[in-house]
C-alpha positions in Angstrom: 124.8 -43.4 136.7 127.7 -40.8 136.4 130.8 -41.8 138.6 132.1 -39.5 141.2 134.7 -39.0 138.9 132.1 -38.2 135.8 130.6 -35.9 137.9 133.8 -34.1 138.9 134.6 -33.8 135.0 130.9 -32.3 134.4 131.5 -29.8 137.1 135.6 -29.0 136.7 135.6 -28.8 133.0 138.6 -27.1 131.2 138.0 -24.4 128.5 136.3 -25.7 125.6 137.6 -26.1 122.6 135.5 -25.2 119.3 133.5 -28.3 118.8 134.3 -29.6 115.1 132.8 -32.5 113.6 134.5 -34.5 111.0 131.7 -35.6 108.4 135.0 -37.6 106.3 135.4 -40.2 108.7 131.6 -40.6 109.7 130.5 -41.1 106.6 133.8 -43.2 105.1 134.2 -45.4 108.1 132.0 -47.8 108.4 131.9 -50.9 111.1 132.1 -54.4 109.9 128.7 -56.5 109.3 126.9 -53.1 108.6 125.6 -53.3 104.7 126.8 -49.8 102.8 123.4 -49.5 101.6 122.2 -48.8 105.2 121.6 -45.9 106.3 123.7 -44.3 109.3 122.1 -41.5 111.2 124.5 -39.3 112.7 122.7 -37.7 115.8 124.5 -34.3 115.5 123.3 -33.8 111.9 119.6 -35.9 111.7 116.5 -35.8 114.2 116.3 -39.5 115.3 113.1 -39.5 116.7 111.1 -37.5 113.5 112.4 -40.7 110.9 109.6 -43.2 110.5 110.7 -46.3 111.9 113.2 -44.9 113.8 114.0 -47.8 115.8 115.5 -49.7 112.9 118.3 -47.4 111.9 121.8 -47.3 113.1 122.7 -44.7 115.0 126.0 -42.2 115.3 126.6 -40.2 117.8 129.5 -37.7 117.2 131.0 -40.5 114.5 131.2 -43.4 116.9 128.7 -46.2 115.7 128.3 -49.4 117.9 130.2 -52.3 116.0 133.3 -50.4 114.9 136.9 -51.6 116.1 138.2 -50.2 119.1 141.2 -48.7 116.7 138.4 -47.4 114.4 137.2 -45.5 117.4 140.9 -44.1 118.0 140.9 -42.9 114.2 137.4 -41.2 114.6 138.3 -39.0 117.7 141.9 -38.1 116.0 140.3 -36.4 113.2 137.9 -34.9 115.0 139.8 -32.9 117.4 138.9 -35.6 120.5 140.8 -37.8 123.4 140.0 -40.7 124.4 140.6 -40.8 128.5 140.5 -43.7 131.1 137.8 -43.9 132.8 139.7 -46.1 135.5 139.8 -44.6 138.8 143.1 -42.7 139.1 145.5 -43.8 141.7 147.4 -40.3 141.5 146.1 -36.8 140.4 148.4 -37.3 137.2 146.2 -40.1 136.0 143.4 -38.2 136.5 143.3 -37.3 132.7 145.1 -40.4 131.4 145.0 -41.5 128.0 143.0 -45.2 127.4 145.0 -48.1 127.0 144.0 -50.0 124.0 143.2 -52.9 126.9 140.7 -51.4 128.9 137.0 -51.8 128.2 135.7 -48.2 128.3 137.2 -44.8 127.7 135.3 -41.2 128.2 135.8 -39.0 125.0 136.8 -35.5 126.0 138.3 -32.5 123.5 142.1 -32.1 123.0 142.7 -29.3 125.7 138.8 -29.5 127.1 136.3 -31.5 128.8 134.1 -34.1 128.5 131.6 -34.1 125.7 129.2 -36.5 127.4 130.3 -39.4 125.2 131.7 -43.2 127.2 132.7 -45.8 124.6 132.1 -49.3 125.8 134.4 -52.3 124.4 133.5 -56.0 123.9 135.9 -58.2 121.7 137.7 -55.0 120.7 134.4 -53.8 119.0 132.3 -50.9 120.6 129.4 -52.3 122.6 128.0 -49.6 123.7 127.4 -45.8 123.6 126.6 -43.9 127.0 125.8 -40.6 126.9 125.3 -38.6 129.5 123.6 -35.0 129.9 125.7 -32.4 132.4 123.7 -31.4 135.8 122.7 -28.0 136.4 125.3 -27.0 138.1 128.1 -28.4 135.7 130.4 -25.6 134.5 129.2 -23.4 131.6 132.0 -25.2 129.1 131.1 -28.7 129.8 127.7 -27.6 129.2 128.5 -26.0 125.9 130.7 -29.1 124.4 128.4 -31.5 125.9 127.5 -33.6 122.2 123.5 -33.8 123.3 123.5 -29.8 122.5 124.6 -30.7 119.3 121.3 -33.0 118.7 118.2 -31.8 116.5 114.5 -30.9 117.0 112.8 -33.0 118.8 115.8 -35.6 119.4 117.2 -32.4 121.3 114.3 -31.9 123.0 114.3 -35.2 124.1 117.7 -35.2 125.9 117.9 -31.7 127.3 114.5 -31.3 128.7 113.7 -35.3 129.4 110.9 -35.9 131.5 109.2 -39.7 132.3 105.6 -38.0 130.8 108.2 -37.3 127.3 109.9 -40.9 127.4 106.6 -42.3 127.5 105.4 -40.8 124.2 109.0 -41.5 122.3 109.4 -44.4 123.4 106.4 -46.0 125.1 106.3 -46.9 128.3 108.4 -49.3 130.6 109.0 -51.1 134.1 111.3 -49.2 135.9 114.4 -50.9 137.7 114.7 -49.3 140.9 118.4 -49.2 142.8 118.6 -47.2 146.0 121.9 -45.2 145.7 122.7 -46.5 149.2 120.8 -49.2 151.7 117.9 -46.8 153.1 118.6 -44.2 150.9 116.4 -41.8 149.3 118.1 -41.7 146.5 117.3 -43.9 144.1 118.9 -44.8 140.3 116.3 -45.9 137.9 116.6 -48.0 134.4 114.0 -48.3 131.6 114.6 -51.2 129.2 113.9 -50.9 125.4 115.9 -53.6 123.8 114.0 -53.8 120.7 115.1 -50.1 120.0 118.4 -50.7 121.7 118.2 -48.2 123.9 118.6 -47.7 127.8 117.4 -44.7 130.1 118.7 -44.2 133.2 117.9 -41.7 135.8 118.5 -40.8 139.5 115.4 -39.9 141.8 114.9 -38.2 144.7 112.0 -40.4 146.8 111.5 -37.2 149.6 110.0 -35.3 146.1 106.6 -36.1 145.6 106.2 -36.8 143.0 110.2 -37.4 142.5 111.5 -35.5 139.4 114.1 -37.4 137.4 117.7 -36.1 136.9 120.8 -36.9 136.0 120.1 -38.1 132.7 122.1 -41.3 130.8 121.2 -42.7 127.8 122.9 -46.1 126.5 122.8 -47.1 122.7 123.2 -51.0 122.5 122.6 -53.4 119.9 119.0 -54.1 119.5 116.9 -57.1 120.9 114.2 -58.6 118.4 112.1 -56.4 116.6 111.1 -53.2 117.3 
């Protein structure tokens, strides 16, 4: 779930820039072993969730599709008015916002002069693995909410990640076991993962066990290469 750092990002946020998308690059750069006859859905242009067969298309969120190279990744947030950051813990408040070293294995993609947009990039084999992203508490500051990409999402995609509920992942996605992890020994708190490999798709959530019933919050969802068929 979000990192005390994350979560300090969410709530400290600087002043947003405009958010600017750069169709060029999303639509000309195109990860290896991906046919150019598929199709690539870019998440802040298409409703996922209204395609048919939904679970077989590959999926862009802001321009970063899993499979590209990590320097293809560099090139996509460049033109599109992003930073990739570290997402390292920072040994001194000047790291804090530190630019990611083409070694490390995950960065957080924030605007040039503003916050995070909600958006971790995960590296394998200097290709992106995985996609996180992450949906701002309620009491994140008013610019991290704006910039955050999963405002940028359509219809009932949108729906889906701003007003998530387990009754709504249910019907999306059908249901799943849920991987309990207490926050801490004997705490209430409790982080929860839903599997759907064959969609390539992983929901986590953090709930509170003195709720009854508990209501599910802080919202992450990770895009990873699908499992068998969907």
């Amino acid at each position: 779930m979000n990192s005390p750092l994350q979560k300090a990002i969410f709530r400290t946020g600087a002043p947003a820039a405009t958010l600017i998308f750069c169709a060029f690059f999303a639509s000309h750069i195109r990860p290896q072993g991906i046919p150019q006859s598929a199709e690539i859905v870019e998440l802040t242009h298409t409703d996922l969730f209204s395609l048919p067969d939904w679970q077989r298309k590959t999926v862009s969120v802001n321009g970063f599709v899993l499979g590209m190279t990590r320097e293809q990744a560099f090139e996509i947030a460049q033109a599109d008015n992003l930073r990739l950051l570290t997402n390292l813990a920072p040994k001194t408040v000047g790291e804090l916002n530190g630019p990611c070293r083409r070694d490390e294995s995950s960065c957080k993609v924030c605007r040039v002069k503003g916050p995070w947009i909600g958006v971790d990039l995960f590296f394998a084999a200097d290709r992106l693995a995985k996609i996180k992203v992450s949906i701002p508490p309620d009491d994140a500051v008013e610019d991290v909410k704006k910039v955050n990409v999963a405002r940028q999402f359509k219809a009932s995609t949108f729906h889906f990640f701003n007003h998530y509920s387990d009754s709504l992942r249910n019907l999306v996605l059908g249901p799943a076991e849920g991987k309990e992890k207490p926050a801490l020994r004997g705490a209430a708190l409790t982080y929860v993962e839903y599997d759907y490999p064959q969609s390539g798709l992983i929901v986590h959530t953090t709930i509170d066990k003195r709720d009854h019933p508990p209501k599910p919050f802080d919202l992450e969802i990770d895009f990873v290469s699908r499992q068998g068929k969907p």
